[in-house]
N, C-alpha and C positions, 0 to 999 in steps of 0.2 A: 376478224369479226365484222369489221364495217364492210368488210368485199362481200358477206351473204344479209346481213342485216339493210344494207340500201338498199337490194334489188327485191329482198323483200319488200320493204315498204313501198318500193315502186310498183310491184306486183300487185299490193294490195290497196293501193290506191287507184289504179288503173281495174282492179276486180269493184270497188266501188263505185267509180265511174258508171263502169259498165252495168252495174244493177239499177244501178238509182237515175242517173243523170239521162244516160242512153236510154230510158223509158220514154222519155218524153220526146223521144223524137216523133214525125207526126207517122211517119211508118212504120208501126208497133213491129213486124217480123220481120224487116230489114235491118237491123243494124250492125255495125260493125263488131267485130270480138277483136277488142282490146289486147284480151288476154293471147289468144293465138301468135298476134304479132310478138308479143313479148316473148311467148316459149320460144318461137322462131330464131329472134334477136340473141335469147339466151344459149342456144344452139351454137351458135358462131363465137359466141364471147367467154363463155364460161369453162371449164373443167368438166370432163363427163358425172364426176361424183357430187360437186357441189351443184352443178347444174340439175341433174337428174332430182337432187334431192328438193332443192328448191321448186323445182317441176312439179313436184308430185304433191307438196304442204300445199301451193297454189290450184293446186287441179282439183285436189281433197276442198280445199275451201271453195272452189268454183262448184263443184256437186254441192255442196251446202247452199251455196246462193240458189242456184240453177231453177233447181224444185221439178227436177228430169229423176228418174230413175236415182239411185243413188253408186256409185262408183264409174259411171261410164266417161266422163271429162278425164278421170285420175287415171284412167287406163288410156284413154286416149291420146290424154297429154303426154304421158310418160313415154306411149309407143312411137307418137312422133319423135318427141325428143331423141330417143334410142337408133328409128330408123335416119332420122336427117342426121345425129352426130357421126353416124356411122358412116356415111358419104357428105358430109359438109367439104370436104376438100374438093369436091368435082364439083361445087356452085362458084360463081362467080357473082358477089350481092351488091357490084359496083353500080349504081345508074337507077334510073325509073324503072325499068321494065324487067331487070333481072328481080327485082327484089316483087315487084308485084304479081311477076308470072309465078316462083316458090309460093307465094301467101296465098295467092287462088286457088292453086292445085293444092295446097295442104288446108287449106280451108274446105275448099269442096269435097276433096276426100276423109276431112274428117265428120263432116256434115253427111256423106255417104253412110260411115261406120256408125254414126250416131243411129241415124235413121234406117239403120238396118237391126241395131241393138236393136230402137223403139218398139219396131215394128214385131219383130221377131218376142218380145217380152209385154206388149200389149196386144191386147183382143180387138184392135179394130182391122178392117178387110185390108189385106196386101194392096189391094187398088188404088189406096189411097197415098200411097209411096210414091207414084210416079207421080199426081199433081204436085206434089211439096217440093221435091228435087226442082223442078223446073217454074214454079212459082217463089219458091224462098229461098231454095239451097243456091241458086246458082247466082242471083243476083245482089245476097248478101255476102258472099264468097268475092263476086265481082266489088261490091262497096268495099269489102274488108281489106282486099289487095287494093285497091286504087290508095286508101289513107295512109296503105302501110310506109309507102317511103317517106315520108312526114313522120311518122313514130319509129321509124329505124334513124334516121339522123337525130331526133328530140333523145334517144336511148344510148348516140352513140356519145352525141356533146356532152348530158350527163355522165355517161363514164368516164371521158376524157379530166371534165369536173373533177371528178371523186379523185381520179388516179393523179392527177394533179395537187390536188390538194393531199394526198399522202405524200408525195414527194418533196414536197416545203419543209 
């Protein structure tokens, strides 16, 4: 119970952060997603069933935060989780750079799918897809992996935490 109940509340603290605190940064459409590092993290660490499920209560409540379309996070998150656990054995997440190169590219590509749902399910002009990819997409992609190795060690020490503390 405590091995899905912590990562919950870590999830959902880290989903608070991310609404409230990361507003007030002074550049409103860059910030970091919290939460992506975490599905990432949970990727490598978890179980495909408890993992996925956990994924998916947290994605569900990311669409509720979000105030985007309603299911697109929940699908998004899930499909990541699905494609990286599926080849998680071919990453190597040791160092700075392997673990920030994963967060980019799964960052950026899920800000791709995002902004391709958007656009595809709203009325404003296709044209305006490509300013945002290369104004927003790509430089909060860029912030979100540069923090990530800092919240992959803060994720892993916690665990070691917990798991230690059942072994007493």
């Amino acid at each position: 119970m405590k091995r899905m109940l912590l990562p919950f509340l870590a999830g959902m603290l880290l989903l608070t952060a991310q609404a409230t605190v990361l507003l007030a940064l002074p550049i409103h459409r860059i910030r970091p997603d919290l939460m992506l590092i975490f599905t990432l993290w949970l990727v490598f660490s978890f179980p495909p069933l408890s993992g996925g499920i956990l994924i998916f209560v947290l994605g569900y409540l990311l669409d509720l935060f979000s105030g985007n379309s309603f299911g697109f996070y929940t699908f998004s998150r899930v499909l990541l989780f699905c494609v990286l656990y599926r080849f998680k054995d071919h990453f190597y997440l040791e160092g700075f750079f392997p673990q920030f190169f994963l967060v980019f590219i799964s960052a950026f590509l899920e800000g791709l799918l995002l902004t391709v749902f958007l656009v595809t399910m709203n009325p404003f002009p296709f044209h305006a897809f490509y300013g945002t990819w290369l104004t927003v997409l790509f430089p909060q992609s860029l912030f979100t992996g540069l923090i990530s190795p800092l919240f992959f060690s803060l994720f892993e020490r916690g665990s070691a935490y917990i798991l230690q503390d059942n072994i007493s």
